[in-house]
N, C-alpha and C positions, 0 to 999 in steps of 0.2 A: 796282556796279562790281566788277569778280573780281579778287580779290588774287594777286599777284604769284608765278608757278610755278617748278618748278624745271625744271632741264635740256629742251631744248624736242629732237624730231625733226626729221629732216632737211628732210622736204616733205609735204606733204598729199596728195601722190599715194601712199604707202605706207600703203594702207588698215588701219586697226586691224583688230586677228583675237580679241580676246579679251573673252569673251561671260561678264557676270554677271548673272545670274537677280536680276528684282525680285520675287520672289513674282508673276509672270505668266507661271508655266509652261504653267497650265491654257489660255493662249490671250484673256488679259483683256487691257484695251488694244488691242484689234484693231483698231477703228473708232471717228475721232470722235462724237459727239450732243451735239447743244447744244441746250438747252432756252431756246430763246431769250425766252419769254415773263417766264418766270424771270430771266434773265438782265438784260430790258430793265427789269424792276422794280428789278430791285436797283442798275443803273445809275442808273436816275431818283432813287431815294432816298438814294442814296449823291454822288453827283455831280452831279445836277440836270438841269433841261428839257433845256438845251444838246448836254450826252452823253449824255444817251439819244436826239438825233438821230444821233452819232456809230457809237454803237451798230446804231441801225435801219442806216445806212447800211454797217455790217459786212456785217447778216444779207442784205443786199440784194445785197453784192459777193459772199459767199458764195456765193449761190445762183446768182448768172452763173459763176462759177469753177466749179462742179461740175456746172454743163450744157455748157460748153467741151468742143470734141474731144481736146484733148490736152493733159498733164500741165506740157508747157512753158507753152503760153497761162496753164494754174490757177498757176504759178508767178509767171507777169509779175505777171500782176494782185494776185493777194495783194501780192506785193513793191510794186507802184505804191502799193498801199491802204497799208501800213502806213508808209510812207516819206509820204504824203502825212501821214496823220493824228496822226502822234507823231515831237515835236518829241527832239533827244538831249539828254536828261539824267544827271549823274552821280546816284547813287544820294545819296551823304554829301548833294548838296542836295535830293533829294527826298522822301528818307524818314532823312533825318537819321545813318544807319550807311554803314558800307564798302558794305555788299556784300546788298543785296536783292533777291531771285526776286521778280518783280512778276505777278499772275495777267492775263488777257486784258482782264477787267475792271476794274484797280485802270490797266492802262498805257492802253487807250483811257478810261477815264474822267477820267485826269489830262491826256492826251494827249502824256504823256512818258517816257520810261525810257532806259536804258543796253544794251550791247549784249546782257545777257542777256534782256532783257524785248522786244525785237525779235525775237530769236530763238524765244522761247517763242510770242508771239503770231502768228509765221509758221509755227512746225511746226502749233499750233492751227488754225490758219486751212487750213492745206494739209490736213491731217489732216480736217475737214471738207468740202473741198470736194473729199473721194474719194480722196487720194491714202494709199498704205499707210505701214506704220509702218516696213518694212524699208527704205523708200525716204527716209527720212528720217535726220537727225542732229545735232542739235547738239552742235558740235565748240567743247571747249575749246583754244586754239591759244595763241601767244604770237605780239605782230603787233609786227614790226621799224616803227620810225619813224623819222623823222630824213632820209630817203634811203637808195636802194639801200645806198649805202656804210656807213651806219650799224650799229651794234651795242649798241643801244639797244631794249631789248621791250618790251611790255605784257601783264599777261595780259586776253585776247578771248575775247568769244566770236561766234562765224556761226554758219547753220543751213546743212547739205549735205544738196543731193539726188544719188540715186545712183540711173541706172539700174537697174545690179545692184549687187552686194553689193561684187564688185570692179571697178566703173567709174569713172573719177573725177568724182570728182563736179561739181555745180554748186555755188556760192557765193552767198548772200544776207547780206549782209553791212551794217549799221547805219550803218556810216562810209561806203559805196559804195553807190550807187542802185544802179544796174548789176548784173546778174547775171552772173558770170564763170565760168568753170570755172578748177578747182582750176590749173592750169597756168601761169596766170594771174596767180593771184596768191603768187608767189614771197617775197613778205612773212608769210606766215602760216605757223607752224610749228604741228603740232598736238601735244599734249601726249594728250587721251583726248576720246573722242566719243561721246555715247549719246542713246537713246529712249526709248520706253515698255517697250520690251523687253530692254534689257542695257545692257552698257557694254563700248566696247571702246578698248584701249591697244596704242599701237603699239610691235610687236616683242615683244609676248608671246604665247606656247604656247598659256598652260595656264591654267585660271580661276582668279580670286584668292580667296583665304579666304574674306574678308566684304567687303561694300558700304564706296564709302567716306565720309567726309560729307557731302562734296557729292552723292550720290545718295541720302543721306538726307533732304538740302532738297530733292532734285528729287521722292521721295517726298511731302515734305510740301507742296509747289506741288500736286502731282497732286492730293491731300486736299481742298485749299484749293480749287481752280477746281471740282473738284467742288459741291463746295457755291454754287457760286456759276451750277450750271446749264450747265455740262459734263463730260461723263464719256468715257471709252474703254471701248468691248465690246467 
């Protein structure tokens, strides 16, 4: 679950502009690989018979999704897969803390997580089945509840796709099957959004100093799945 943000932006249609280098300047992180053999082992040993049929049944949608003609179909589909396969869980009850990055393999092996572990598992998933890295994002937001009328947030997280850089984007979102564009959904404010390649804040110039913690956990999830038999080139 993601703790509670400060001051939120107006709308998610004012695209973040400000780009912080993760040490992938050289062009790393470019393309999904999933080592799925690898992967399918450590699901069976770790999880058991059951999820590593869940698993096989990833690498399976995977591979319809990145023979599909177009970038909208590889979206549905991911989005139906992981909306089918992983039930929502808060974190405090699944891994007993606030707030945990769950890798591709820890949320399909349990078959559940929070909205950051949906998110992560969709830009993966999309990330493999051919789509680029600029085209992607997971966007920290603050998500109004209550009612339109309300003034009550949360901090969220969704994954955005973007045509281009400045297009608005698409919306996959954990609470909502449905894929929306940003216009759409007028309940989400976005606070900062990133990839494998930067991080950007809305309404800023100029690049910030240094990384901030939370790109240091999103650094260390990247660590972690690696080893677990996916990587970005």
């Amino acid at each position: 679950m993601l703790k509670k943000l400060a001051r939120p932006v107006n709308t998610l249609l004012i695209i973040p502009v400000l780009f912080i280098s993760l040490a992938v300047s050289s062009g790393l992180f470019s393309r999904a690989s999933i080592e799925f053999s690898r992967f399918h082992g450590l699901m069976d040993s770790r999880f058991g018979s059951s999820r590593l049929q869940v698993s096989q049944r990833w690498e399976a949608m995977l591979r319809e999704a990145a023979q599909t003609d177009t970038e909208q179909q590889k979206l549905e589909i991911v989005n139906q897969f992981v909306h089918q396969y992983v039930r929502y869980r808060l974190d405090r009850r699944l891994y007993g803390v606030e707030d945990y990055w769950a890798s591709p393999l820890e949320t399909l092996g349990n078959g559940l997580g929070d909205c950051e572990d949906y998110a992560i598992l969709q830009y993966v998933s999309l990330r493999q089945a051919g789509i680029s890295d600029d085209r992607l994002r997971l966007i920290y937001v603050n998500a109004r509840t209550g009612g339109a009328r309300s003034s009550i947030t949360q901090a969220h997280m969704v994954l955005g796709y973007y045509v281009t850089p400045t297009s608005e984007p698409l919306i996959l979102d954990s609470l909502i099957a449905n894929i929306r564009p940003a216009s759409e959904r007028g309940d989400l404010a976005p606070v900062f959004s990133f990839n494998s390649e930067g991080l950007w804040a809305g309404g800023a110039t100029s690049p910030a100093a240094s990384a901030t913690a939370r790109l240091s956990r999103w650094r260390n999830l990247l660590e972690k799945i690696q080893q677990e038999g996916v990587s970005f080139q």
